[in-house]
PAMARMI-222547 format. One record per residue (C-alpha): x, y, z; residue number from 0. Coordinates in nm, 3 decimals, padded with zeros to 5 digits, m for minus. Example, Ala and Ser with C-alpha at 12.3 -4.5 7.8 and 13.67 -1.06 7.14 Angstrom:
! PAMARMI-222547
        u        v        w   nr
   01.230  m00.450   00.780    0
   01.367  m00.106   00.714    1
This chain:
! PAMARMI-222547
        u        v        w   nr
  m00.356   00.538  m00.745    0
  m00.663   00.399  m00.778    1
  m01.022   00.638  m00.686    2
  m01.317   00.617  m00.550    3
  m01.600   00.475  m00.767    4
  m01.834   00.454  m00.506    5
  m02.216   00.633  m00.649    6
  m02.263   00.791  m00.277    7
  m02.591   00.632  m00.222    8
  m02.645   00.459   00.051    9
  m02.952   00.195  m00.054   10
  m03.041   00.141   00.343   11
  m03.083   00.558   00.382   12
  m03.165   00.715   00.051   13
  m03.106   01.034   00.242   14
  m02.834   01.013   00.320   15
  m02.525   01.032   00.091   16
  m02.159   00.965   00.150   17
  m01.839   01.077   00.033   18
  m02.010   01.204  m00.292   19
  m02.236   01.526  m00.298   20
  m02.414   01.544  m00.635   21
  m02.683   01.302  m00.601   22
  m02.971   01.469  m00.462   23
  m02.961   01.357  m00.094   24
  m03.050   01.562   00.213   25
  m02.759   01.495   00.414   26
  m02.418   01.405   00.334   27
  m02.076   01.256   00.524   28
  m01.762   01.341   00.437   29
  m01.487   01.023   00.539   30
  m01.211   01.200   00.541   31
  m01.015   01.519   00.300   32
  m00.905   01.324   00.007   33
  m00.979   01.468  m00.316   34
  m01.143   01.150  m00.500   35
  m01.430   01.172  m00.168   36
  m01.478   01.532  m00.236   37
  m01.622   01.481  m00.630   38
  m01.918   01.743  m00.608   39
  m01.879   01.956  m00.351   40
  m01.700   02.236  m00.515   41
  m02.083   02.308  m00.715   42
  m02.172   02.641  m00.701   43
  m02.557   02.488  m00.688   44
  m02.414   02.264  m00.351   45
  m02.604   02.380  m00.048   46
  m02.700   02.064   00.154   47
  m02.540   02.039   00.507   48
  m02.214   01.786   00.553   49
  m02.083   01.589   00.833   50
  m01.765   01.512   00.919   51
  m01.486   01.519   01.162   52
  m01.313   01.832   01.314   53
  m01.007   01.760   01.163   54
  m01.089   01.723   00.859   55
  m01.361   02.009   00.839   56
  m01.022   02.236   00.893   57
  m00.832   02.051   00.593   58
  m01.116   02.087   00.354   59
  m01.119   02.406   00.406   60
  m00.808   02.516   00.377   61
  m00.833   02.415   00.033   62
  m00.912   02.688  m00.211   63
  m01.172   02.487  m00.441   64
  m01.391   02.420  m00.156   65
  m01.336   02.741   00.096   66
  m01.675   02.868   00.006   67
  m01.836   02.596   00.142   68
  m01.705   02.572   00.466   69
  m01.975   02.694   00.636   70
  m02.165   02.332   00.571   71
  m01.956   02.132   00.717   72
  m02.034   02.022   01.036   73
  m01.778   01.826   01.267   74
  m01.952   01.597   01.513   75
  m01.758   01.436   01.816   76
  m01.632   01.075   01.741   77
  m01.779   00.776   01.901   78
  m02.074   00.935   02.039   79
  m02.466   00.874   01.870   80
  m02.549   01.194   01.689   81
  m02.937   01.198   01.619   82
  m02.926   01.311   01.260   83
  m03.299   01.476   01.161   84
  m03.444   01.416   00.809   85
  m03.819   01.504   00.631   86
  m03.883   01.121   00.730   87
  m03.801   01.081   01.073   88
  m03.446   01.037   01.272   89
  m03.178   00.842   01.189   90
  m02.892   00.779   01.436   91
  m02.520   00.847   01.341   92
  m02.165   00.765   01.501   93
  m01.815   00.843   01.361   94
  m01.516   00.590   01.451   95
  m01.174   00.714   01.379   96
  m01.019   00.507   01.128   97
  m00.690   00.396   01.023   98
  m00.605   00.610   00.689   99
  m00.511   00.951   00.716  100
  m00.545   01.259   00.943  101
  m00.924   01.345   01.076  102
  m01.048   00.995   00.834  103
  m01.344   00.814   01.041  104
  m01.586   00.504   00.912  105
  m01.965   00.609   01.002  106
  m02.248   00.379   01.140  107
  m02.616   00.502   01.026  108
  m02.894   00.304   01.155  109
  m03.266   00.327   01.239  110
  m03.445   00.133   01.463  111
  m03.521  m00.103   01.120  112
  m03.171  m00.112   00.980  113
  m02.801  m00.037   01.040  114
  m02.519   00.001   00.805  115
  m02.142   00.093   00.878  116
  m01.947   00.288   00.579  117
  m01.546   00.173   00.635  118
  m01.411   00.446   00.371  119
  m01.065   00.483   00.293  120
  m00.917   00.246   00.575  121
  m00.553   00.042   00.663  122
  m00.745  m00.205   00.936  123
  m00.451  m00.360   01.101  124
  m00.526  m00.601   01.413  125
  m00.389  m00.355   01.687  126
  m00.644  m00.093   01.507  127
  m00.967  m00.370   01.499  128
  m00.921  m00.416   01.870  129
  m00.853  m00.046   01.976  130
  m01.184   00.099   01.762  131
  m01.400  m00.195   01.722  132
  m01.417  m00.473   01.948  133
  m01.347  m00.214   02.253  134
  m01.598   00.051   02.117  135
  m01.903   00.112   02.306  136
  m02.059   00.240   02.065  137
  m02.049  m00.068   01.790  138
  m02.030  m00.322   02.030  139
  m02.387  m00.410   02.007  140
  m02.338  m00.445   01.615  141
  m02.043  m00.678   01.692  142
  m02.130  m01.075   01.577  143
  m02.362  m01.253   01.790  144
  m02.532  m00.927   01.966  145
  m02.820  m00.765   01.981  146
  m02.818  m00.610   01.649  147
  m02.700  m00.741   01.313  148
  m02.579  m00.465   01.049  149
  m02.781  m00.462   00.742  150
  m02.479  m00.413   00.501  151
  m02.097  m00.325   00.577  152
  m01.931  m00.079   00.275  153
  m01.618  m00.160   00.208  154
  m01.274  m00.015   00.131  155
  m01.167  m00.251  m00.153  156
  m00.876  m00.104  m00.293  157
  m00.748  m00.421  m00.267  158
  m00.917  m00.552  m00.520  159
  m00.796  m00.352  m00.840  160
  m00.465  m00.506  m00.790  161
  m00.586  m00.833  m00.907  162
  m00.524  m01.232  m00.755  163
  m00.352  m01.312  m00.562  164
  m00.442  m01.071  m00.334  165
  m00.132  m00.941  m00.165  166
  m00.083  m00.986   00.217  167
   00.077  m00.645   00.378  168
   00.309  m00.609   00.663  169
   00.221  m00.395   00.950  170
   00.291  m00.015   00.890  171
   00.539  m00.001   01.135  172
   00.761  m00.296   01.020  173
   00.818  m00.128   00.726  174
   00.923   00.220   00.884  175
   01.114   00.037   01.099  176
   01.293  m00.090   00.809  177
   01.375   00.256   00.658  178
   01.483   00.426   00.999  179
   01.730   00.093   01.039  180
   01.875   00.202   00.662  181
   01.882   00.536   00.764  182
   02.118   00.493   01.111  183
   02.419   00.393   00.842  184
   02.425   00.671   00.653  185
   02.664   00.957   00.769  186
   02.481   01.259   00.899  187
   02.764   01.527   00.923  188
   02.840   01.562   00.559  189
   02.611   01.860   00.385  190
   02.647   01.775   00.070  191
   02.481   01.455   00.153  192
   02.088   01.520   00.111  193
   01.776   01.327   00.247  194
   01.459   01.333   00.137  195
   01.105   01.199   00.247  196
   00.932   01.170  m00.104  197
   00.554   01.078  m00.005  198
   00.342   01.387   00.093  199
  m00.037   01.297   00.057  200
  m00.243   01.332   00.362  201
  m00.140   01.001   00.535  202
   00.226   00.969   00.508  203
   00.235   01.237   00.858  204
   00.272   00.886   01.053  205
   00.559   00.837   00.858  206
   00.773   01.152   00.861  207
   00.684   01.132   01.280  208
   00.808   00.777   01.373  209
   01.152   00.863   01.132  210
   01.199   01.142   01.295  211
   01.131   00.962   01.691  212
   01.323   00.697   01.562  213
   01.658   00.859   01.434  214
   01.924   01.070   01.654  215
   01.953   01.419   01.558  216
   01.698   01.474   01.300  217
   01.539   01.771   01.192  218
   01.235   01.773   01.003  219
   01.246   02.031   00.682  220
   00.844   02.106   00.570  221
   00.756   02.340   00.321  222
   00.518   02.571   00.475  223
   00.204   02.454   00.273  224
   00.266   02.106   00.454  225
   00.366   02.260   00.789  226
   00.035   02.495   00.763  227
  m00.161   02.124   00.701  228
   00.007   01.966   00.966  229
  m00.101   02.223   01.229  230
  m00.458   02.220   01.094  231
  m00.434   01.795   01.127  232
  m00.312   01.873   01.513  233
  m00.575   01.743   01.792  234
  m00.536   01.523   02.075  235
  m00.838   01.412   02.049  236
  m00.758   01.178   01.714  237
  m00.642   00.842   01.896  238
  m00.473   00.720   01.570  239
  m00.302   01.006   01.448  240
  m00.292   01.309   01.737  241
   00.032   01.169   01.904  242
   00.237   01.149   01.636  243
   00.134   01.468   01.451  244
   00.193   01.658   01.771  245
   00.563   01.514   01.848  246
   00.640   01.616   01.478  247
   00.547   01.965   01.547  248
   00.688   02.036   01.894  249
   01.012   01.812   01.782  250
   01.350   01.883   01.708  251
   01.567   01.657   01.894  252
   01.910   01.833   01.839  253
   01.867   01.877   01.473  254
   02.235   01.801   01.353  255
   02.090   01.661   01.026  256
   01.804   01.769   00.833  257
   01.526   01.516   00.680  258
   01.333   01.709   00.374  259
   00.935   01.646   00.349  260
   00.795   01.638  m00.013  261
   01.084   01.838  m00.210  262
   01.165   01.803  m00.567  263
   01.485   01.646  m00.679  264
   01.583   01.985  m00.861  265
   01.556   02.180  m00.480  266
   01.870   01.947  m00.384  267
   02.085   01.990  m00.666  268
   02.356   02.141  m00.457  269
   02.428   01.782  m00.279  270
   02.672   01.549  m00.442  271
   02.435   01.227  m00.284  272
   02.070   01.253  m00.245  273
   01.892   00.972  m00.050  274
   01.522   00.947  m00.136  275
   01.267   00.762   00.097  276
   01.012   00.641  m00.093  277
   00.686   00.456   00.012  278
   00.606   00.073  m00.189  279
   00.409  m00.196  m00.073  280
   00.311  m00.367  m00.434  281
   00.689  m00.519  m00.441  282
   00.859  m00.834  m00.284  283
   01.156  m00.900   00.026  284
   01.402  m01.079  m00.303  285
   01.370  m00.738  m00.507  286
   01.382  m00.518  m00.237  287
   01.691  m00.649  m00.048  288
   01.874  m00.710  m00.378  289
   01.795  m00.356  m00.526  290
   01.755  m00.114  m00.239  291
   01.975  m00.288   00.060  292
   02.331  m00.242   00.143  293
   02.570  m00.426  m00.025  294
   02.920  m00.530   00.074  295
   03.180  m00.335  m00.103  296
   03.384  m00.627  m00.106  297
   03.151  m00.846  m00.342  298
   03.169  m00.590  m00.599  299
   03.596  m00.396  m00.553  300
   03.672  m00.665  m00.906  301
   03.352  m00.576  m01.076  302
   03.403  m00.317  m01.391  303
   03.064  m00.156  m01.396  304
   03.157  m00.018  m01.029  305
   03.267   00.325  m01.117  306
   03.404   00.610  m00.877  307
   03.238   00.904  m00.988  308
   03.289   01.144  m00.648  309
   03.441   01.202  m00.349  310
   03.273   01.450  m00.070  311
   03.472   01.719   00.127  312
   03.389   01.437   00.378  313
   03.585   01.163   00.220  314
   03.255   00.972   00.172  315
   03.267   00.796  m00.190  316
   03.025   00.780  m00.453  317
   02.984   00.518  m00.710  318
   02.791   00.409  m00.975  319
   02.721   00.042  m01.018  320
   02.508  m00.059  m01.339  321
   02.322   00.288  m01.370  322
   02.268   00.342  m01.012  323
   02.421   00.551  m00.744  324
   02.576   00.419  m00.378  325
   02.739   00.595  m00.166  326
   03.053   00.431   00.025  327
   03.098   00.599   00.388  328
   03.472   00.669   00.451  329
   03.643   00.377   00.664  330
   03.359   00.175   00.638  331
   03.294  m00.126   00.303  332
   02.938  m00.099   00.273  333
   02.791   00.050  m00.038  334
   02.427   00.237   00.048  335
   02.173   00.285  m00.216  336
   02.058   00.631  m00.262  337
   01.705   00.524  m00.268  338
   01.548   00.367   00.030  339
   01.196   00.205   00.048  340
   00.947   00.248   00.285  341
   00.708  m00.048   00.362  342
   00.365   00.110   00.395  343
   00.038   00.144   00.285  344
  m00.314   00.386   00.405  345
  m00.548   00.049   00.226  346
  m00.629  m00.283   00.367  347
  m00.542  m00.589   00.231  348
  m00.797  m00.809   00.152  349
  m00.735  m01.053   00.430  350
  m00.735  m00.723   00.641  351
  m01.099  m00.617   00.542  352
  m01.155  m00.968   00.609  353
  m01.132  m00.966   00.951  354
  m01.295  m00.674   00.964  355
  m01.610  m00.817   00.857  356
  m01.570  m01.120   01.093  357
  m01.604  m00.905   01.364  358
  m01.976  m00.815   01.256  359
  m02.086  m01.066   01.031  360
  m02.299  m00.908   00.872  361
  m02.598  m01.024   00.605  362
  m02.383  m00.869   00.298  363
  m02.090  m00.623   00.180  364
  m02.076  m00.353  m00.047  365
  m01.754  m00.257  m00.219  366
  m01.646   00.094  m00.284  367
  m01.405   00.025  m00.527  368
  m01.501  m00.205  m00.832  369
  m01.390  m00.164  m01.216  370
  m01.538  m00.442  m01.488  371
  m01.214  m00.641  m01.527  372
  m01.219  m00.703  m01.125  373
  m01.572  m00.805  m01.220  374
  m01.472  m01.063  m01.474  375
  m01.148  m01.188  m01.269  376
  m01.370  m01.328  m01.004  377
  m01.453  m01.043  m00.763  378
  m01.740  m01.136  m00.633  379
  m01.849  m01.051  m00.283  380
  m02.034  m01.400  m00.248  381
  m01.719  m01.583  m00.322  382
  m01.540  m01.348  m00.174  383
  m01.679  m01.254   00.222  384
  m01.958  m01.491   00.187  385
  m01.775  m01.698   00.479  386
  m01.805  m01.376   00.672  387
  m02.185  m01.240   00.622  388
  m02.514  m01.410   00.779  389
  m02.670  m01.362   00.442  390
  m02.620  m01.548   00.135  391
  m02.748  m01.244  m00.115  392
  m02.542  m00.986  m00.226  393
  m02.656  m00.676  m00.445  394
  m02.330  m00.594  m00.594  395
  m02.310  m00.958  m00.775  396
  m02.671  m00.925  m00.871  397
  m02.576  m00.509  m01.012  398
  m02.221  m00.653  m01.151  399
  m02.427  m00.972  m01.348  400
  m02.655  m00.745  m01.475  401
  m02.419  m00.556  m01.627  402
  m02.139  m00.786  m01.711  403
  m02.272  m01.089  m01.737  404
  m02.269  m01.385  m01.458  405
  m01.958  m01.557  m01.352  406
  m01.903  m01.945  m01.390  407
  m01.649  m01.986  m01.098  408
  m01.780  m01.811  m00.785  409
  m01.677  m02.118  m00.601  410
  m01.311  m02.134  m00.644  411
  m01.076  m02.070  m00.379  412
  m00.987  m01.710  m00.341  413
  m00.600  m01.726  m00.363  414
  m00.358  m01.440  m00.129  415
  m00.026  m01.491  m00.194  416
   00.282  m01.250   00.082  417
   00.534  m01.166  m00.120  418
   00.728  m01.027   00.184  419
   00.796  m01.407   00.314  420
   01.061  m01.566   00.107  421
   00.913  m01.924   00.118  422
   00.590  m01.758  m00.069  423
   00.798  m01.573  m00.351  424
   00.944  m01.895  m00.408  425
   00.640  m02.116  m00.462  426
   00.497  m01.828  m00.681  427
   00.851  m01.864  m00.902  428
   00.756  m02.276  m00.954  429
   00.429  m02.182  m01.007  430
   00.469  m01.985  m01.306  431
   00.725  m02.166  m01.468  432
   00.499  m02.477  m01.439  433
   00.202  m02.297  m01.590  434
   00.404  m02.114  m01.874  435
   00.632  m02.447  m01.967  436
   00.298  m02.699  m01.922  437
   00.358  m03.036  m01.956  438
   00.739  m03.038  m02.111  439
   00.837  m02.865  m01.773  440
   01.129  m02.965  m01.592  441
   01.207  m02.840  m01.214  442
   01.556  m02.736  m01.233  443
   01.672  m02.396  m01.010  444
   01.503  m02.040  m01.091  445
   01.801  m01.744  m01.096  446
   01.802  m01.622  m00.793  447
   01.595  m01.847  m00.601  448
   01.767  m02.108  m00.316  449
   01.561  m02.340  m00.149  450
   01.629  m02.351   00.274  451
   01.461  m02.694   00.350  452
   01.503  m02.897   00.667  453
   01.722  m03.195   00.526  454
   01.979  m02.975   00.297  455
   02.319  m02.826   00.466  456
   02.127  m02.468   00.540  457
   01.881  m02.652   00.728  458
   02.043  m02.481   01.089  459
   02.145  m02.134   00.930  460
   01.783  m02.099   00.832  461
   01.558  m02.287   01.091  462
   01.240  m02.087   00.989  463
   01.129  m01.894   00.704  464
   01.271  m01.559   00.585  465
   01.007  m01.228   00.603  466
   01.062  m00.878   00.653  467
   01.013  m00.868   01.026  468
   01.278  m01.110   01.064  469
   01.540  m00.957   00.813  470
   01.455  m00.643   00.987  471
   01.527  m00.773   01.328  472
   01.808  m01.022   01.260  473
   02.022  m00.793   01.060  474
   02.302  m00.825   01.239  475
   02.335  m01.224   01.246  476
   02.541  m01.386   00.993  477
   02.257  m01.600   00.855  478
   02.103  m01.338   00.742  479
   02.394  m01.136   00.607  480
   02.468  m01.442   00.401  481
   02.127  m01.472   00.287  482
   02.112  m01.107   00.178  483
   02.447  m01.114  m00.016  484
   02.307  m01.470  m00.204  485
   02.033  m01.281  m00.345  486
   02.254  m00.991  m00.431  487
   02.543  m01.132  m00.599  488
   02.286  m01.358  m00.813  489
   02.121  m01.062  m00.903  490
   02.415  m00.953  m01.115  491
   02.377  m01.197  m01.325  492
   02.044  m01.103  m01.429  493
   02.038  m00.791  m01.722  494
   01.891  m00.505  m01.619  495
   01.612  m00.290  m01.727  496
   01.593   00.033  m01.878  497
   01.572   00.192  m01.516  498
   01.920  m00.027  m01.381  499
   01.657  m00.198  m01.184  500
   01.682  m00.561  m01.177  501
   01.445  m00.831  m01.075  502
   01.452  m01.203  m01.023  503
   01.188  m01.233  m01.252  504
   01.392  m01.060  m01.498  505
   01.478  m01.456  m01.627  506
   01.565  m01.556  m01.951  507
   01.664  m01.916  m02.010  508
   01.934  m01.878  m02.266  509
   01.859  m02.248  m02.448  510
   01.522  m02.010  m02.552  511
   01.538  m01.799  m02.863  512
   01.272  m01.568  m02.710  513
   01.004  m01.466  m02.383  514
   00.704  m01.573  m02.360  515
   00.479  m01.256  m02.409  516
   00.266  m01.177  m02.156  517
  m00.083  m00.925  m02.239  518
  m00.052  m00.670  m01.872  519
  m00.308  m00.502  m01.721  520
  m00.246  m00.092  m01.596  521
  m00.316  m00.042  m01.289  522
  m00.263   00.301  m01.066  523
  m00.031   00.385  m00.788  524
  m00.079   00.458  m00.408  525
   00.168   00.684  m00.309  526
   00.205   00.952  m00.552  527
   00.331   01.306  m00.429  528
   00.155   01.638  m00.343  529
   00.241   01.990  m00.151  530
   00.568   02.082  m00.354  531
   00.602   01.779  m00.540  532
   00.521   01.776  m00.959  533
   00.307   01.575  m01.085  534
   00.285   01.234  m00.951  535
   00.586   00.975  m00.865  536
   00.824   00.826  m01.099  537
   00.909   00.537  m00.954  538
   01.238   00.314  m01.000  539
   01.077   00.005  m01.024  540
   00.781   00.060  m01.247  541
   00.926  m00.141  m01.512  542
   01.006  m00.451  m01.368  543
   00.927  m00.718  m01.646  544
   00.896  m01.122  m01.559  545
   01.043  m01.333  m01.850  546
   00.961  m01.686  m01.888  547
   01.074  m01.962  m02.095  548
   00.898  m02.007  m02.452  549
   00.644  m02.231  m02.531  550
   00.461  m02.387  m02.856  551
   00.212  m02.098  m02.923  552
  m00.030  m02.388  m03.062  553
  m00.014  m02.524  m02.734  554
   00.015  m02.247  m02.489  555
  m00.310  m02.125  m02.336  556
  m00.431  m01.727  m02.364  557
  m00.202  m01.580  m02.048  558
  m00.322  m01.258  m01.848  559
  m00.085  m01.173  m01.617  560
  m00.241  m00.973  m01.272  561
   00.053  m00.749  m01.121  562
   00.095  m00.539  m00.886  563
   00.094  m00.134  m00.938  564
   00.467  m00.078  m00.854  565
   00.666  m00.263  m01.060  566
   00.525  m00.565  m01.359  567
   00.695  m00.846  m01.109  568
   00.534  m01.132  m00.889  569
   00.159  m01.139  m01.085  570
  m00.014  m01.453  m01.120  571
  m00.147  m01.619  m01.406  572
  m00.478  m01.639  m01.544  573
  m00.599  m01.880  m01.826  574
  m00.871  m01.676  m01.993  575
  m01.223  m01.886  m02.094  576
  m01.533  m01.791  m02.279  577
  m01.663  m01.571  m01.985  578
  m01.456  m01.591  m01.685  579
  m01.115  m01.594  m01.614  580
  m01.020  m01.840  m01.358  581
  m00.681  m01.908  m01.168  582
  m00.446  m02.219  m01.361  583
């Protein structure tokens, strides 16, 4: 996961400090309840007064580190202007519900001089930026081309830690669509068949709701310490987040079949099959259909790695296949993984904050998330939102270049890349095999990868290109059955990993006595587990590795590969100069 690096000081309002309480300010606001925005205010020493929303002036303190300061928090009402006093004068202050978690909001400080607007933690999908910000009273005179221009716009830019390309995202709900479509083929009368929702961090409540809306019979089974945060994250009054949290706590639609919130794999050793739902979004639609779809029974009933290894009271079969478990439903020749993905993230992509911005232009942006190596890998807010802002200065690049040193190619293209659209994952695949093979290359077909184009035979079964929304929604047609099986059956003949996990960029060209190494980059995690979880996640597909075909080392230039945080698979790569590193 990565954390907030954000100082707290606002330069606009030195009084004022946000999401970070040990910097000598005379007021503070509090985003929202996660722990990496809450870094000081546990200090015995703390006394200053804190703003925030209701809901999450009941979640922080609930929490035993910072109980004792309760009493200085101080919820104020969302979208109204809150005249905030200070030794200096007045400053004026609105909260805006945001897109992240339970009781999260952005804030909007300004004087009659200057005007800022703090995003925090935020997911801000389109339906979101016209529901709180171009229909909001209260920032529509900030919006571009009105009466007031904002000074500086603080940015959520998780985004950026990942690396180039920066990854496009699906909606939130496409993806939980996805898992609740999974979920209707499992068999729900069978107890020694287990689900489990994995993801527990204030957030994933949207989540556990629309599953639960979305799926016949299901009963919702939360430890208490989740239930007792749940009732605590319960108001009407939160447009984003009030609905869903209340239908999760008044629901129980029948309750034949019980859905378990945040429990660890060792509470559900009793079942012969445990399902685990499991939040991604740093992964791609070939590896996730391939590794966590169904697959047809009959593709595999010759294959001798498919072993029978149980049989429920039920008659429902289990197998293993490679180092992974299925589970065939009685009567039915489908095999069902027992771990199913969820689509979803609580960050914005970067063409996300993007838009963001465009609805203010504003004269610069501020990031709240930087590291060095972003730095040097060409994340600079010039070359990044510069297209966006009324101003052509930007303080972090002048801050970052004092530091780090300048950066010779602030002009290149900034290069996004959605791995959940097949066509994309495809031109990524050519990509790096012409970059890693250089001038020798020779286009011949990557493992796994079949090109749909208008003039070849598939030219009607696939008419347009293949992404999740579509998969998702045309599951039932035959193209996409077809297309689904392709990718699985050429799967298997690519070796797995340590984990069983394979992934099309798992390619070794055998005419090559070895891979071309590859230096990677750690990065963090969103997702990881809390309430009765330990520790954080271990994911399946962590260890995804990309193999390429060798080159002359004399030749070859220095490689770093960018990739994402859940699973070492569809990076880009970097050649590295003297003092920047700029895209091939």
């Amino acid at each position: 996961m990565a954390f907030n690096t954000f100082s707290g000081a606002l330069r606009e309002f030195p009084a004022v400090g946000i999401d970070r309480f040990n910097i000598g300010c005379e007021v503070y606001v509090l985003t929202h309840a996660h722990s990496d925005h809450l870094v000081g205010l546990d200090r015995v020493s703390f006394n200053s007064i804190v703003y925030c929303t209701e809901i999450t002036k009941r979640l922080v303190s609930c929490d035993v580190r910072y109980r004792q300061k309760a009493h200085l928090l101080r919820p104020l009402t969302c979208n109204v202007t809150h005249h905030i006093q200070l030794e200096d004068g007045t400053v004026d202050m609105v909260l805006v519900p945001s897109y992240h978690c339970p009781g999260s909001a952005m804030v909007l400080v300004y004087d009659d001089r200057q005007a800022i607007l703090f995003t925090g933690d935020i997911k801000c999908e389109s339906w979101w930026i016209e529901l709180s910000i171009r229909n909001n009273s209260e920032l529509y005179g900030f919006l571009a081309g009105n009466r007031r221009t904002l000074d500086c716009i603080y940015i959520d830019s998780t985004f950026g830690y990942r690396g180039e390309p920066y990854i496009e995202m699906p909606y939130n709900d496409v993806g939980i669509r996805g898992a609740i479509l999974l979920l209707q083929m499992y068999p729900k009368d069978d107890a020694e068949i287990s689900f489990c929702l994995r993801d527990t961090i204030l957030g994933f409540e949207e989540c556990w709701a629309k599953i639960q809306q979305g799926l016949d019979g299901v009963k919702l089974d939360i430890p208490l310490i989740l239930l007792s945060r749940l009732k605590r994250s319960d108001s009407l009054a939160d447009p984003i987040y009030g609905g869903w949290i209340r239908s999760t706590l008044n629901g129980d639609y029948g309750g034949s079949w019980s859905l378990k919130v945040g429990y660890n794999n060792d509470r559900q050793s009793v079942s012969k099959f445990n399902v685990m739902l499991q939040q991604c979004i740093d992964f791609n639609l070939p590896d996730l259909v391939a590794n966590f779809w169904p697959i047809d029974y009959n593709t595999l009933v010759e294959d001798p790695d498919l072993k029978l290894n149980d049989t429920t009271s039920k008659g429902n079969q289990i197998f293993e296949y490679r180092g992974r478990s299925f589970l065939k439903p009685k009567g039915r020749s489908v095999l069902l993984p027992s771990s199913i993905k969820i689509v979803f993230s609580r960050h914005s992509s970067y063409s996300e904050i993007k838009d963001l911005i465009d609805c203010f232009n504003p004269k610069q942006v501020y990031p709240c998330l930087y590291l060095k190596q972003t730095w040097k890998n060409g994340f600079s807010m010039k070359r990044l939102f510069l297209k966006c802002c009324s101003g052509s200065a930007f303080v972090f690049d002048d801050e970052m270049r004092a530091l780090y040193g300048p950066l010779h190619s602030v002009d290149r293209e900034v290069v996004t890349i959605n791995r959940w659209d097949f066509s994309h994952c495809q031109s990524e695949v050519k990509f790096i095999l012409n970059a890693t093979t250089g001038n020798n290359f020779k286009p011949y077909d990557f493992i796994g990868q079949k090109s749909y184009n208008a003039s070849g035979k598939d030219s009607k079964l696939f008419p347009e290109a293949v992404n999740l929304e579509k998969l998702i929604s045309g599951r039932n047609e035959e193209r996409y059955k077809k297309w689904i099986n392709e990718q699985q059956v050429n799967y298997r003949g690519i070796q797995t990993n340590e984990n069983g996990i394979r992934s099309i960029l798992n390619y070794e060209n055998k005419s090559h006595s070895n891979s071309l190494t590859q230096e990677e980059a750690s990065t963090g995690c969103e997702g990881s587990a809390s309430g009765n979880t330990k520790g954080s996640i271990t994911d399946e597909t962590h260890d995804l590795k990309r193999r390429a075909p060798t080159i002359n080392k004399d030749k070859r230039p220095k490689l770093i590969r960018k990739h994402s945080c859940r699973g070492k698979q569809w990076g880009i790569l970097h050649r590295r100069q003297e003092t920047d590193q700029k895209i091939i």
